[in-house]
C-alpha positions in Angstrom: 93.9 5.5 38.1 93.8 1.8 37.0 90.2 1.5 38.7 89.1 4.8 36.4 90.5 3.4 33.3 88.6 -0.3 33.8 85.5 1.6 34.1 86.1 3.9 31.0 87.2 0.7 29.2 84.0 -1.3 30.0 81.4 2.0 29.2 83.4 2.1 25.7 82.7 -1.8 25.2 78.9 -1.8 26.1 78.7 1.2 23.0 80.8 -0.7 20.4 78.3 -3.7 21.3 75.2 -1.6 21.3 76.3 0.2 17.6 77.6 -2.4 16.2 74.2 -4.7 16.7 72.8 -6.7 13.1 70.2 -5.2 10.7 67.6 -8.0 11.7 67.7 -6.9 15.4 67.0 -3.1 14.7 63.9 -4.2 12.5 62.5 -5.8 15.3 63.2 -3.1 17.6 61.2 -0.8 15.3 58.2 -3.4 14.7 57.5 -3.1 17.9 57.5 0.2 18.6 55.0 0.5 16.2 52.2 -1.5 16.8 49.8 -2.9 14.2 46.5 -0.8 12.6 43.7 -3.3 12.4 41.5 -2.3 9.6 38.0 -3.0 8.8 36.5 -4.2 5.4 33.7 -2.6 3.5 30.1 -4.6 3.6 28.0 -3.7 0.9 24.1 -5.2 0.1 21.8 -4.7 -2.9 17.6 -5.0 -3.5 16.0 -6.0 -4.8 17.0 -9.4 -4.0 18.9 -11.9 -6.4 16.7 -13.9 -8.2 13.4 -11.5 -7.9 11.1 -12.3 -10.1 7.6 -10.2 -10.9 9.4 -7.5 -10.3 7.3 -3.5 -11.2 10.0 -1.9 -13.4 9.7 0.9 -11.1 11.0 -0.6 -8.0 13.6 1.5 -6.4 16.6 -0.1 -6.7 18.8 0.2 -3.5 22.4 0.1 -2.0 23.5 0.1 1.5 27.3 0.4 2.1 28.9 0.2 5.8 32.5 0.6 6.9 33.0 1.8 3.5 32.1 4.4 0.4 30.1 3.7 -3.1 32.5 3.7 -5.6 30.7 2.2 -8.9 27.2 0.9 -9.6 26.1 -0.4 -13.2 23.2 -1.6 -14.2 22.8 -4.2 -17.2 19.9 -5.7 -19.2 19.8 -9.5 -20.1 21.5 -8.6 -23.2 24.8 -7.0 -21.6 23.3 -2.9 -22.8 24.4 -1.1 -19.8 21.4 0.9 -18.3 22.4 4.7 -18.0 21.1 6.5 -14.6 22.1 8.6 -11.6 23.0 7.7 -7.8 21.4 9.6 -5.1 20.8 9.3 -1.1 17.0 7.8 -0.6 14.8 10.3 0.6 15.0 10.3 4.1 17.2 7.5 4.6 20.6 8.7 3.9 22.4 5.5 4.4 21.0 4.0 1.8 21.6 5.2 -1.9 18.9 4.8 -4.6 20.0 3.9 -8.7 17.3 6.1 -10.7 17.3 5.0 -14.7 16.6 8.0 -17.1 14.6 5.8 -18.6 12.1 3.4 -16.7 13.2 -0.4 -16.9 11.0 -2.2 -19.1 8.7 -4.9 -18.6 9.5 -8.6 -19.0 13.4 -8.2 -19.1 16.2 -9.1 -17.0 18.5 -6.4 -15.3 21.9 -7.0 -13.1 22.6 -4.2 -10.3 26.0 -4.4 -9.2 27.5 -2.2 -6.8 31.3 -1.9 -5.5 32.4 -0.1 -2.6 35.7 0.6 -0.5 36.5 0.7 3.3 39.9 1.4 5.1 41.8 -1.4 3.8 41.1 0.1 0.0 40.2 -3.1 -1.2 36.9 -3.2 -3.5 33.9 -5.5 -2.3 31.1 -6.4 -4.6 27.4 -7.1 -4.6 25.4 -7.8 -7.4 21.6 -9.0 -8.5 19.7 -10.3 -10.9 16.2 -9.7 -11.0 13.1 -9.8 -13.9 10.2 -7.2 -14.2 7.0 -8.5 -14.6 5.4 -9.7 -17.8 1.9 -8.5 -17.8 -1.7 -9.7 -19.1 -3.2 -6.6 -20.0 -1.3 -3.5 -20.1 -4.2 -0.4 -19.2 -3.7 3.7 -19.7 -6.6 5.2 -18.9 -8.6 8.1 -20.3 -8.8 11.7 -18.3 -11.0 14.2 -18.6 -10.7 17.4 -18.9 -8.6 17.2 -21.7 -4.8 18.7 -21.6 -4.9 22.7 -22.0 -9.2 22.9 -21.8 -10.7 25.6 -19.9 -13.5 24.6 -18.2 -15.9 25.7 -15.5 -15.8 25.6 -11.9 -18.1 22.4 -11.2 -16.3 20.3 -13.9 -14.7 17.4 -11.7 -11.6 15.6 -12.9 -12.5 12.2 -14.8 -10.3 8.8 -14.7 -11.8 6.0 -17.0 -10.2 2.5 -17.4 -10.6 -0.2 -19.8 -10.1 -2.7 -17.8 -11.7 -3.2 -13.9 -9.5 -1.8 -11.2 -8.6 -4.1 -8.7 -6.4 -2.5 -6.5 -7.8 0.8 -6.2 -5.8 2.1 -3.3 -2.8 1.5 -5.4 -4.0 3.5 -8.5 -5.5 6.1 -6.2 -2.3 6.5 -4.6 -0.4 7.6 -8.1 -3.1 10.1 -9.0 -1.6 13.2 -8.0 -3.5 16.5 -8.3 -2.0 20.2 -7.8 -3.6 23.3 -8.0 -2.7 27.2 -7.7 -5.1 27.6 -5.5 -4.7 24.8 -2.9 -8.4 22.6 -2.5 -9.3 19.8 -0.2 -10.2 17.7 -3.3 -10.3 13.8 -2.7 -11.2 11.1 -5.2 -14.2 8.9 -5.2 -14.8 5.7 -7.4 -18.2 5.3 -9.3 -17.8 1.9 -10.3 -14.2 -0.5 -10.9 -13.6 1.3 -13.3 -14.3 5.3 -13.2 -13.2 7.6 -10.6 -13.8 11.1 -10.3 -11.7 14.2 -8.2 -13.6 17.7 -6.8 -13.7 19.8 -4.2 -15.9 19.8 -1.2 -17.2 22.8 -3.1 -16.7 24.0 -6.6 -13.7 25.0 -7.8 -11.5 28.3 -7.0 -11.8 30.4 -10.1 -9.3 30.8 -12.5 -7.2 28.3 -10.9 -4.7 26.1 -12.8 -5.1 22.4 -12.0 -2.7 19.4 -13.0 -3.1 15.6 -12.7 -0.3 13.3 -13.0 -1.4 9.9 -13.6 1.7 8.3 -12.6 0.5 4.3 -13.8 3.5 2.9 -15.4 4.8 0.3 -13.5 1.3 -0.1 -11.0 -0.6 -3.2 -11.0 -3.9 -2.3 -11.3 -4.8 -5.6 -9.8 -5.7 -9.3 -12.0 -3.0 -8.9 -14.3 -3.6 -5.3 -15.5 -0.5 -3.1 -15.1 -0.3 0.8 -16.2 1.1 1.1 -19.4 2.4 4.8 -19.2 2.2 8.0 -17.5 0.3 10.9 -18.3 -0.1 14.4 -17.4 -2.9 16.6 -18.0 -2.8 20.7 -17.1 -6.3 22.3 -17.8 -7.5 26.0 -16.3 -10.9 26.4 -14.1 -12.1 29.7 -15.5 -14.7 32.0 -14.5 -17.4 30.9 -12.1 -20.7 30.6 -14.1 -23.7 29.3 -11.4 -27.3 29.6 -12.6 -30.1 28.5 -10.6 -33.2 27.5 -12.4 -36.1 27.2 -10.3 -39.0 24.7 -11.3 -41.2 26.6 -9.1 -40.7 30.3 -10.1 -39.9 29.5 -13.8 -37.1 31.5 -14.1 -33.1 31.2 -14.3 -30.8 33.6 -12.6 -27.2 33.6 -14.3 -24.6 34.7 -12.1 -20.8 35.9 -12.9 -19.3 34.9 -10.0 -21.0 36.6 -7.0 -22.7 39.2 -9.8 -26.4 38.3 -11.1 -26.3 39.1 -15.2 -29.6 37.8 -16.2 -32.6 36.6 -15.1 -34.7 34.8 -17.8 -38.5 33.6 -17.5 -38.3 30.0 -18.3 -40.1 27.1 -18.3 -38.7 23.3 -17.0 -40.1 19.8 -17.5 -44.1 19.4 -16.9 -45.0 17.4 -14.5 -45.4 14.3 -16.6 -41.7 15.0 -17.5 -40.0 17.2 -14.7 -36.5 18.2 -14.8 -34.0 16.6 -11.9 -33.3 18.3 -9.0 -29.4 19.1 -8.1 -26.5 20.5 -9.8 -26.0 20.1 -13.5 -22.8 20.6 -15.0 -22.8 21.5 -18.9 -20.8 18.8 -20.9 -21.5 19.5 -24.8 -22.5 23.3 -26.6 -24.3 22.8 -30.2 -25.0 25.4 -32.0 -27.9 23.4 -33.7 -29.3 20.3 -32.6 -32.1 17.8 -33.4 -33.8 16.9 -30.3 -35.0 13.3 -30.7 -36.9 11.4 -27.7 -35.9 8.0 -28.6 -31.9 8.8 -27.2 -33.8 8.4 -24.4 -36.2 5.7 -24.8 -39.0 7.0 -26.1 -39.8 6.2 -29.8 -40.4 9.4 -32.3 -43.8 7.9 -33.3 -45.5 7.6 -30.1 -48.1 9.7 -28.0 -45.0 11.5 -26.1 -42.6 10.9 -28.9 -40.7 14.2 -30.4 -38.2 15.3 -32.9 -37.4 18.3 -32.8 -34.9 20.8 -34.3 -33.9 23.4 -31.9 -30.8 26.2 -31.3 -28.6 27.5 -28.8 -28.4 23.4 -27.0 -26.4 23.2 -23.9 -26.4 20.0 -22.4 -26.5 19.7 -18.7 -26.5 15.9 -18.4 -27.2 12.3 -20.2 -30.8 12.6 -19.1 -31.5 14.6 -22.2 -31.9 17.8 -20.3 -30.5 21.1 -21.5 -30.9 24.5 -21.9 -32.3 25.5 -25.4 -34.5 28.0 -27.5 -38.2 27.0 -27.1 -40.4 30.2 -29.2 -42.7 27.8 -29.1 -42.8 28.0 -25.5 -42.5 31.9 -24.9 -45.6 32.4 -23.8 -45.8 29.9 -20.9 -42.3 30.9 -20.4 -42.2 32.6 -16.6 -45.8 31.0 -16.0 -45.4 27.3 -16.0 -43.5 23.8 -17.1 -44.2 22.6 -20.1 -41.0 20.6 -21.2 -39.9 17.6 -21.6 -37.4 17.8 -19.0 -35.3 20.9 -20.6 -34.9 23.9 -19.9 -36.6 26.7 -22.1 -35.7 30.0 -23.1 -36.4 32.6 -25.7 -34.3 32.5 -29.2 -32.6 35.8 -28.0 -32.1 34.5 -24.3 -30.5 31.0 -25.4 -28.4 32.8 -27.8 -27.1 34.8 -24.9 -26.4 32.0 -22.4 -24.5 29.9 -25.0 -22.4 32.6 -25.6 -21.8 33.1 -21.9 -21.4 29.5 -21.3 -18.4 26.9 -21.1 -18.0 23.5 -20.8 -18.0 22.5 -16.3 -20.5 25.9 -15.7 -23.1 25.0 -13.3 -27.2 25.0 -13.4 -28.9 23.7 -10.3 -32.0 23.0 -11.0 -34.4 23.5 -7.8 -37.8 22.9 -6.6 -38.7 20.3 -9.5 -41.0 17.7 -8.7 -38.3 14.9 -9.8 -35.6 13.5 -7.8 -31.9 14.3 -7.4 -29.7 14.0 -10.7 -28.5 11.0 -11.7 -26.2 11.3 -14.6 -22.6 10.8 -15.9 -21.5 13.8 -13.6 -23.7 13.9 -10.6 -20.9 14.5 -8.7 -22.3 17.8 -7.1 -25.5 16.1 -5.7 -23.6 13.8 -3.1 -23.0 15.1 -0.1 -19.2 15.6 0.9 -18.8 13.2 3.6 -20.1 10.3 1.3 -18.0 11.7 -1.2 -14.9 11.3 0.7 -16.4 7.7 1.6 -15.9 6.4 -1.8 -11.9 7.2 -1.6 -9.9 3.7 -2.0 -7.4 5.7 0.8 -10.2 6.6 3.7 
């Protein structure tokens, strides 16, 4: 019995001990039960880098976050006016998240990006730049051709002219986008540092709807010479008008699409004068026109000297050769070449083809004694792998 009790007594001492223990030693027993959570901080970079200078105004401005989420980005000009614009994953590159303006940035200013993310510890982490957008020399938009809501025919190419010479043609070639409803294999090809024309390796689809963004602003165009703006420019290819004139028949068939319409006698340059060979495309449509032979060199007063009033004009090139009314011509009309380079019809016959015609319809001239066309568009008379030759992108 007294053995029993000592052991009951000594159990009831070891509890009272065990309960009655201070705050401080509980606390630690708990601490270490729980062990502790080692949490990582959010790492966030910025581009373009601080201190950029030169900078296009269209450089994408990025933000990579790791170990962490985006939680704020601003963008400031030098002045402290906060830059409105939207935050989106890169294309393609997920990880990294792209601030897009609404408006571009302008040229020769000063922007801060900053960007603030948090990780697991919930404590915000910064990154910021300063950077300045290039001051240009020259500032260059160029003119296109055809003009915004034309309609035009199928061999009219699309025409890029700059004031300025184009250094870095790649670069501009690369921001002249063209779409079409009906999908071509178009490419671009550069007639001199500063012209450069778009077509087809053959004419255009018919009634197809073609658009060219010209997206220059923020391009250097090479020495100095940035884009000054973008443009775009819809116009419709409409229906597909191809005569053939031929020098050695003297006569014109005028097809509507794949349908002959008309087939005139005619008569095309003599041979001190022939006509060029290749495919024309009509620029300009008068209704009435003077034709004078020094626009080309060759004064009024002399031997071969002319001016002359004539209707129903369609130009086919810069050469001075078009399709008009010639009754003075009717009766060697059909038999033989007695222009001076043009095309001649009857009154009636002209009247009809003017009235038929549209600005980019096609004459190829064949079987001339003359060489191939050269003219402002001879783009039809090279052949399509030199064509695809004079692309800045080859």
């Amino acid at each position: 019995m007294r053995r029993t009790a000592a052991l009951v007594t000594a159990g009831f001492l070891v509890l009272v001990a065990g309960c009655s223990g201070d705050d401080e030693g509980a606390s630690g027993a708990s601490a270490a039960a729980e062990p502790t959570v080692e949490t990582t901080p959010a790492s966030v970079t910025v581009a373009p880098a601080d201190g950029s200078a030169d900078v296009s105004p269209v450089v994408p401005l990025e933000i990579s976050v790791t170990d962490g989420e985006l939680t704020e980005v601003t963008v400031v000009d030098g002045a402290g006016a906060e830059v409105s614009g939207t935050v989106a994953d890169a294309p393609g590159n997920p990880a990294t998240d792209l601030f897009t303006p609404d408006s571009p940035l302008a040229y020769g200013t000063s922007y801060t990006l900053t960007a603030t993310a948090e990780g697991e510890d919930e404590e915000p982490v910064e990154a910021a730049t300063t950077f300045t957008t290039v001051t240009p020399q020259t500032l260059s938009t160029p003119s296109v051709g055809p003009l915004d809501g034309q309609t035009v025919g199928v061999g009219m190419p699309i025409r890029v002219w700059f004031d300025d010479p184009v250094a870095d043609k790649a670069a501009v070639e690369s921001h002249l986008l063209v779409t079409s409803t009906t999908p071509t294999d178009g490419v671009w090809n550069w007639f001199s540092d500063t012209e450069v024309h778009f077509r087809p390796s053959q004419y255009w689809p018919e009634n197809t709807d073609v658009t060219l963004e010209a997206d220059l602003y923020g391009v250097a165009l090479g020495e100095g010479v940035w884009g000054e703006k973008d443009r775009a420019v819809s116009f419709r290819v409409g229906e597909r008008h191809v005569s053939v004139a031929d020098a050695a028949t003297h006569t014109m068939e005028v097809y509507d699409g794949d349908q002959l319409v008309q087939t005139f006698p005619m008569s095309a340059g003599s041979p001190d004068n022939p006509s060029y060979n290749g495919a024309h495309v009509v620029t300009e449509m008068n209704r009435d026109r003077v034709m004078d032979s020094s626009t080309y060199g060759v004064p009024v007063d002399s031997p071969e000297g002319y001016r002359t009033p004539v209707e129903y004009a369609v130009r086919l090139s810069d050469s001075g050769e078009f399709v008009h009314a010639a009754p003075w011509s009717v009766a060697q009309q059909g038999r033989e070449n007695v222009s001076h380079g043009c095309i001649n019809v009857s009154t009636d016959n002209a009247r009809w083809f003017y009235e038929f015609t549209q600005p980019g319809d096609v004459v190829e001239i064949r079987n001339s004694s003359a060489g191939t066309l050269r003219s402002d568009i001879y783009d039809w008379t090279i052949p399509w792998e030199e064509w695809q030759a004079g692309s800045a992108l080859k």
